[in-house]
N, C-alpha and C positions, 0 to 999 in steps of 0.2 A: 915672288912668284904669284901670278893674278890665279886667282879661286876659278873654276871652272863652276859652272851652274849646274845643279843636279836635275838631272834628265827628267822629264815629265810630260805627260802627253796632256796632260793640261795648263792653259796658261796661267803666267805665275799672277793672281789679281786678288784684291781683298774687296770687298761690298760689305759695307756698314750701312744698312735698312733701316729706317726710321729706326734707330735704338735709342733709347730711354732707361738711367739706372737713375734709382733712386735705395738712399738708406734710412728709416725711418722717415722721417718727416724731408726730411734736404731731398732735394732733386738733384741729381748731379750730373745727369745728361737728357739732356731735352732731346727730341727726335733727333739726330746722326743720321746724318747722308752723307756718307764718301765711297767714291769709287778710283781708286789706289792700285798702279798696274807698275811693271817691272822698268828697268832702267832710270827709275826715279827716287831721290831722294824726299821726303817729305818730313817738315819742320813744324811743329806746335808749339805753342808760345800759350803763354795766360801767364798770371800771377798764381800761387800755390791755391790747392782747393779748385779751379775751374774744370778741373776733372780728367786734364791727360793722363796722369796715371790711369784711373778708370779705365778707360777709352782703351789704353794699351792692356790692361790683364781682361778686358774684356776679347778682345781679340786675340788675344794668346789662347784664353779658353778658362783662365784662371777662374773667373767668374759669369757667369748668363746672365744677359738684360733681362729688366723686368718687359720691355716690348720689345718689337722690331728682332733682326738677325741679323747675325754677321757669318758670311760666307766667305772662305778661305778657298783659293783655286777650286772652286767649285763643290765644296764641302758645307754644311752647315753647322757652324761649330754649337757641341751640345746637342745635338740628332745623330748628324753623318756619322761626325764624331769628336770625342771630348775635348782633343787637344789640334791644331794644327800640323799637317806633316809638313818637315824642312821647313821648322821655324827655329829661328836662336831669338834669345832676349836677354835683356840686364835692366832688371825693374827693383829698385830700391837698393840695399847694399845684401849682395851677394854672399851667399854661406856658405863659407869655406871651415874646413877644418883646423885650426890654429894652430895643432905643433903635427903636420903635416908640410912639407913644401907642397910649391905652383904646381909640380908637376904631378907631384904625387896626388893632389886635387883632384885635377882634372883627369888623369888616369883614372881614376875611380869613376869621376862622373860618367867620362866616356864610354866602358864598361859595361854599364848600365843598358845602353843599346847595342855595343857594338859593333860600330857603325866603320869604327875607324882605327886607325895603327896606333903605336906609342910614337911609329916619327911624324906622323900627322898633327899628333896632338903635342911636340917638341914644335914643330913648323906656328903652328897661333900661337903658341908664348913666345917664340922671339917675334913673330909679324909684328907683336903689342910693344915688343923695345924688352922684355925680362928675357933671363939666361933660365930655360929649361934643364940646366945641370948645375944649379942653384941649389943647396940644401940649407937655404933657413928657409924656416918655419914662416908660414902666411901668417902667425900672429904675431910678427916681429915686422911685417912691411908696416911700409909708407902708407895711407891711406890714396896715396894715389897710384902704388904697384898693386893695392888691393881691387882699384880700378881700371885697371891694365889687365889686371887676371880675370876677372867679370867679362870682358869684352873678349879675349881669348877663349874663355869659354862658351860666349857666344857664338862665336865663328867657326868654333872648332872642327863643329860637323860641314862646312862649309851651305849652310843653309839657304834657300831660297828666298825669304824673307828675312831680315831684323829689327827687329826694334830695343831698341834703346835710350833710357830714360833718364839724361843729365850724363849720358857717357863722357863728359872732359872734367867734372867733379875732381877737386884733387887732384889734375893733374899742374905740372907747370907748364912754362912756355914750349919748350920742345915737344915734350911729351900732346901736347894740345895739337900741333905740327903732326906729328906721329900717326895719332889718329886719324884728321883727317885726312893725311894723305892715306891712310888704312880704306876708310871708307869712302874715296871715290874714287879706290882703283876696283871696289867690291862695286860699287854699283855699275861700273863699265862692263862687270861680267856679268851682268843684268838680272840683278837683284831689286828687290823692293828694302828701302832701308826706312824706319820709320827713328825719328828722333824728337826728344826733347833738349831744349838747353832755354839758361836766361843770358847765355853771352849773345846779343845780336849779332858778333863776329861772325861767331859757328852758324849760327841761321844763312847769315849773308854769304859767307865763302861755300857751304853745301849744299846749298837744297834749291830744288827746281821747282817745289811749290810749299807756299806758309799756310799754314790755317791756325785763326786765332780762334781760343778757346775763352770764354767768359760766361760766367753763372750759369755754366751748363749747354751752352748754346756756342755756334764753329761757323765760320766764314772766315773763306778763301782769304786770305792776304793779296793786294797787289803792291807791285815793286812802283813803287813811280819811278824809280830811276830808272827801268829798262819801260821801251817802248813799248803800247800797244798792240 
């Protein structure tokens, strides 16, 4: 079943403004200029350290630039307000409660706003490939059903934006399958999906623009193999 977009009378865009984070002495993002709108997948690439994570909990809201702003559909996160509305994410490895099951997880999580049903939040744990009437324990998975439940929990609220940071981590071949057919039937319902990965696979099969990251500093990718 394809996710329906949550209503909004403003459009779904992100605006990264000359942003600049720095931690002690290291720089770790030089001026950031992106302008990031709906029905689009977006792929960052760098070696470890060039600062996508950053870049992503900076726009989640996790953290505030030392300069510059990031504005989320017309919000300025960290003035407007703290966090982004109708965003999901999976930045780093996801904390889950260990002698809890998937479902009972995110049951809880969900709660938290409640935003949404318990068949809602059965619907993202199978979309992800796991059995929501499942009773072991999240400290007895795979690390790649631990990656499966992170990403269902992302989804769960079916949000306007996502990002996700190394979402195929752990998984195998199918399960890599899974996903992405997961999220480009989410982007057809005209989402912004932001990712990371080092498979150039997944770069190359999803995304409609690359930006490379290095010592802090981003430019666009182009594809030489597709035209001009």
């Amino acid at each position: 079943m394809r996710p329906k977009k949550n209503n909004s009378t403003t459009a779904t865009k992100i605006e990264v403004i000359n942003v600049s984070k720095r931690f002690k002495n290291e720089q770790v993002l030089k001026n950031i200029n992106l302008t990031l709108t709906d029905d689009h997948i977006y792929g960052f690439v760098g070696r470890n350290g060039s600062g996508k994570s950053v870049l992503f909990k900076l726009i989640c809201g996790y953290m505030i630039p030392d300069e510059g702003k990031i504005i989320v559909c017309g919000k300025h996160i960290g003035k407007d307000v703290d966090f982004p509305d109708s965003l999901g994410a999976l930045i780093e490895s996801p904390g889950f409660i260990w002698y809890q099951s998937g479902y009972a997880n995110l049951l809880y999580l969900a709660k938290i706003r409640n935003q949404i049903s318990k068949s809602q939040v059965k619907d993202a744990i199978r979309r992800v490939g796991l059995d929501p009437e499942s009773r072991k324990w999240v400290g007895k998975y795979s690390f790649g059903m631990k990656q499966r439940l992170g990403i269902a929990q992302a989804i769960m609220e079916e949000p306007n934006i996502l990002i996700l940071d190394e979402p195929m981590n752990g998984l195998d071949e199918s399960g890599v399958e899974d996903i992405r057919r997961l999220l480009l039937d989410y982007k057809k319902s005209g989402r912004i999906i932001l990712i990371t990965s080092h498979n150039s696979e997944d770069i190359r099969a999803l995304c409609d623009e690359v930006y490379l990251m290095k010592g802090g500093t981003i430019e666009k990718k182009v594809d030489e193999n597709k035209e001009a």
